[in-house]
VMD Tcl script that draws the C-alpha trace (Angstrom):
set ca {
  {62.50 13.81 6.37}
  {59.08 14.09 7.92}
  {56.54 12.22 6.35}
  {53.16 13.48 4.63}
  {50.16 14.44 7.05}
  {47.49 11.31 6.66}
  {44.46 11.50 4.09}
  {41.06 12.14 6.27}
  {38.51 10.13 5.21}
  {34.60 10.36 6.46}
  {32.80 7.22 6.20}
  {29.26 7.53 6.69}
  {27.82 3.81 7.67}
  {24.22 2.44 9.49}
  {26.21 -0.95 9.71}
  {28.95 -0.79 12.39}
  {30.53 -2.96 15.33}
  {29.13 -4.05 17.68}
  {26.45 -4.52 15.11}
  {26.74 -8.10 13.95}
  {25.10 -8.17 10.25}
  {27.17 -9.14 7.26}
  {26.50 -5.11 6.19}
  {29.14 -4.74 8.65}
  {32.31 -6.34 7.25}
  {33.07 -4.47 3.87}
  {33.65 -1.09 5.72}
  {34.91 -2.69 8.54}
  {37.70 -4.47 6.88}
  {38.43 -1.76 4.88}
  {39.13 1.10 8.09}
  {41.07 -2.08 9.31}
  {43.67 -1.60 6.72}
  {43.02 2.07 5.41}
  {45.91 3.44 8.46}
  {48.27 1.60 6.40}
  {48.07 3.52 3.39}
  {48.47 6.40 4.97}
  {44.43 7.46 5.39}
  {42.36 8.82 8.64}
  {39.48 7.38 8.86}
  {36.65 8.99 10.61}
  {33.44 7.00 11.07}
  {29.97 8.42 11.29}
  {27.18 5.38 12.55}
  {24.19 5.59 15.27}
  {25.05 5.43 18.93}
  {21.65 3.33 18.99}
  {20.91 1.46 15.61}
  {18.20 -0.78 15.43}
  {18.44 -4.63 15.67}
  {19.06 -7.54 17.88}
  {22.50 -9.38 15.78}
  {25.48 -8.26 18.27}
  {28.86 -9.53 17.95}
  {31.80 -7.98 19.97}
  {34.37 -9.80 18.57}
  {34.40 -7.38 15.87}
  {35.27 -4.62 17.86}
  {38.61 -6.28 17.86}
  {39.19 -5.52 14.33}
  {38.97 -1.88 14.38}
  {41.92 -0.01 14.15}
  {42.87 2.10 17.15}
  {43.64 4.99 14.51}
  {39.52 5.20 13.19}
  {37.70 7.85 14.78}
  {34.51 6.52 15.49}
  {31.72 9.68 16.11}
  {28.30 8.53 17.13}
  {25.05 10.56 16.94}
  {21.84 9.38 18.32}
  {19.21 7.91 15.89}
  {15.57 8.03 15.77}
  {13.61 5.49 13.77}
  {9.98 4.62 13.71}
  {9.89 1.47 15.73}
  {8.82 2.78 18.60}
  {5.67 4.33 16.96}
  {5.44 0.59 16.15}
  {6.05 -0.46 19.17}
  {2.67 1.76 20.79}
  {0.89 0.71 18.12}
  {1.49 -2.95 18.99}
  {-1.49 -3.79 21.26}
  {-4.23 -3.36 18.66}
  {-3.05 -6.34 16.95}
  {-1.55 -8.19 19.97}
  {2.49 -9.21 18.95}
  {5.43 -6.94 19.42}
  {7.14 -5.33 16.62}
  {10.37 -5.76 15.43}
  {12.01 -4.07 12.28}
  {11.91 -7.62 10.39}
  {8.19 -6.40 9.90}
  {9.02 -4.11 7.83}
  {9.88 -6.42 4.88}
  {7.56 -9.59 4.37}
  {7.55 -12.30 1.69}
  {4.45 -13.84 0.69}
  {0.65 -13.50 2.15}
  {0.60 -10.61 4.78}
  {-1.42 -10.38 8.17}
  {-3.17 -7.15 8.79}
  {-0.29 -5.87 10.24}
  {2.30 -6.82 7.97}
  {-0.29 -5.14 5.60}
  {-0.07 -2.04 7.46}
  {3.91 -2.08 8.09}
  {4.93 -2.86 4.48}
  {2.23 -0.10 2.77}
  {4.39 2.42 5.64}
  {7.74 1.62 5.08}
  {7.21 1.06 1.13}
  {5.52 5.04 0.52}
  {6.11 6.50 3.58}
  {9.60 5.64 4.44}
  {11.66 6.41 1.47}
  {14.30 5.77 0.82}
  {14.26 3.54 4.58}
  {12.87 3.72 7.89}
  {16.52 5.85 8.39}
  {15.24 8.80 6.63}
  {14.64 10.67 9.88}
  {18.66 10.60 10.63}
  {19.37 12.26 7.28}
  {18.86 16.24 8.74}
  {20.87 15.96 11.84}
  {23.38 14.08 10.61}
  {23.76 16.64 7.79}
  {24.08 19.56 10.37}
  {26.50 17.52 12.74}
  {28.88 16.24 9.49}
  {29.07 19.61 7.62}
  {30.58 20.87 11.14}
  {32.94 18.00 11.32}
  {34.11 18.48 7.90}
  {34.70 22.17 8.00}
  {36.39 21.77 10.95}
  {38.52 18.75 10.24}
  {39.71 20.13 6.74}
  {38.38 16.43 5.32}
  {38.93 16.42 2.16}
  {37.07 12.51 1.02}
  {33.15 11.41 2.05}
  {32.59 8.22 1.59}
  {28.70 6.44 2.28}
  {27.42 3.40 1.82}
  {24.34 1.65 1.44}
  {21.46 -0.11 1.86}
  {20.28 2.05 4.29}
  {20.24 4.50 1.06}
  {19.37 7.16 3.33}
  {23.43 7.14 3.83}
  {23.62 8.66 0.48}
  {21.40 10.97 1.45}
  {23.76 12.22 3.63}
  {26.50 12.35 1.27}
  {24.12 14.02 -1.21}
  {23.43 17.31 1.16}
  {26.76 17.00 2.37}
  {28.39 17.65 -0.92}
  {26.43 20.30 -2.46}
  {27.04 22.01 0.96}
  {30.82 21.45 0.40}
  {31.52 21.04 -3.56}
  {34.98 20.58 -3.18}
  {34.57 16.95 -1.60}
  {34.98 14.28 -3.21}
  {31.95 12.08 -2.55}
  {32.32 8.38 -3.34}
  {29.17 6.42 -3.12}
  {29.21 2.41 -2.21}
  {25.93 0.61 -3.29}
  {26.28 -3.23 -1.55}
  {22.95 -3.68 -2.92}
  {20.76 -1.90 -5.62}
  {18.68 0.72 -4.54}
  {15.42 1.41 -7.28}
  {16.32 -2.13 -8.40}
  {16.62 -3.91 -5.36}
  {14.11 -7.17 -5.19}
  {13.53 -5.92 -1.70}
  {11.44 -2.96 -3.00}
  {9.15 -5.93 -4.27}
  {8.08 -7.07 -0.92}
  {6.75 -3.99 -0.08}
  {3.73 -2.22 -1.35}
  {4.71 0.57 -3.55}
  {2.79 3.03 -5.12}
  {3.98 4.28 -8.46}
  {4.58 7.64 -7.01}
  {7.03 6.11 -4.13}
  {8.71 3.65 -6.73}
  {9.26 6.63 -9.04}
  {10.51 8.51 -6.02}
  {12.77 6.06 -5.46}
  {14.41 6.29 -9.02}
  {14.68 9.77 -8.76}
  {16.75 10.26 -5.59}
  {18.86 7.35 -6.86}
  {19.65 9.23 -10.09}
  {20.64 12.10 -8.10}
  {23.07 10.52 -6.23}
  {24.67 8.67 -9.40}
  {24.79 11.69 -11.24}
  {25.93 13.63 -8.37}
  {28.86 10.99 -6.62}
  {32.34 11.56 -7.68}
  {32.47 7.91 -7.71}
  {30.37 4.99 -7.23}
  {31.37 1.41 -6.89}
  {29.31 -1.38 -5.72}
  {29.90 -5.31 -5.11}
  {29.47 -6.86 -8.33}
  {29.31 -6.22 -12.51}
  {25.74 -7.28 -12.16}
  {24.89 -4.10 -9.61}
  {26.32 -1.85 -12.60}
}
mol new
graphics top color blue
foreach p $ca { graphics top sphere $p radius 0.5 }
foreach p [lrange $ca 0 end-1] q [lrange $ca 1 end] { graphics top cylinder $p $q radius 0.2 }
display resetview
């Protein structure tokens, strides 16, 4: 008696091994054990994400069954990174989000990323990954998308992706709040990008088959 074909499953993720961040270890652990029920996994991250936290041990833990597809991302940082001479330091992506009294150009950062940059300074990988995925999808037959987020540009992704393929089911994983999120706070929001904010979120909660998140208080 042959057994059933696996379940393909696309996981779109910004967080992924070698990467080093605790965003890493939810969808990590779970393509460790997904083979085992009898699911493909297929994960989408950047070949070139951007940070400085690296730990290889990870890579141990992922399952030689996940298919791990990489596409090139472009983020602003290196705009940043030009820029960096008028105001004598080097950037670095922490910059973005600053507690308490700002320096000019903390100022300048956190008034970009918080009306400029929405949802996140990932926004630019949104259209190419859209193009790539819907390829990979058709081609694959794969039935399940799966994102998660913070980045919430991740359920961007899902968000084109499904009303491209209707017949998906979409499940969306919030490990933080999105229009909610204190982060938001430490940046300087206009009305108009806070409100913006709010209303992609609602379109991806009304549009997700599913949504699921860390804790009762993220409901």
């Amino acid at each position: 008696m042959t057994s059933a074909p696996p379940t393909k499953v696309l996981i779109v993720t910004y967080y992924w091994p070698p990467f080093g961040t605790s965003g890493v270890q939810r969808w990590l652990k779970f393509v460790k054990y997904l083979p085992q029920s009898g699911i493909q996994p297929y994960v989408y991250t950047p070949e070139n994400p951007a940070g400085e936290a690296v730990d290889n041990s990870l890579l141990a833990d992922v399952p030689v069954e996940a298919e791990i597809i990489k596409l090139p991302i472009w983020e602003p940082y290196q705009i940043f990174q030009r820029l960096s001479g008028i105001f004598g330091k080097k950037p670095k992506p922490s910059d973005f989000i600053t507690t308490g009294k700002k320096n000019l150009w903390q100022g300048i950062t956190s008034w970009v990323r918080g009306n400029l940059l929405i949802p996140d300074a990932r926004k630019f990988w949104v259209k190419p990954s859209v193009l790539f995925l819907d390829d990979l999808i058709r081609t694959n037959a794969i039935p399940v998308l799966i994102t998660t987020g913070p980045p919430h540009s991740m359920h961007l992704i899902g968000l084109a992706l499904k009303k491209k393929n209707p017949g998906i089911r979409w499940l969306a994983d919030f490990r933080d709040p999105w229009s909610e999120w204190d982060l938001l706070d430490t940046l300087s929001l206009s009305g108009w990008a806070r409100r913006r904010h709010q209303s992609l979120e609602r379109e991806v909660l009304q549009t997700a088959d599913a949504v699921i998140t860390i804790a009762p208080y993220h409901q």
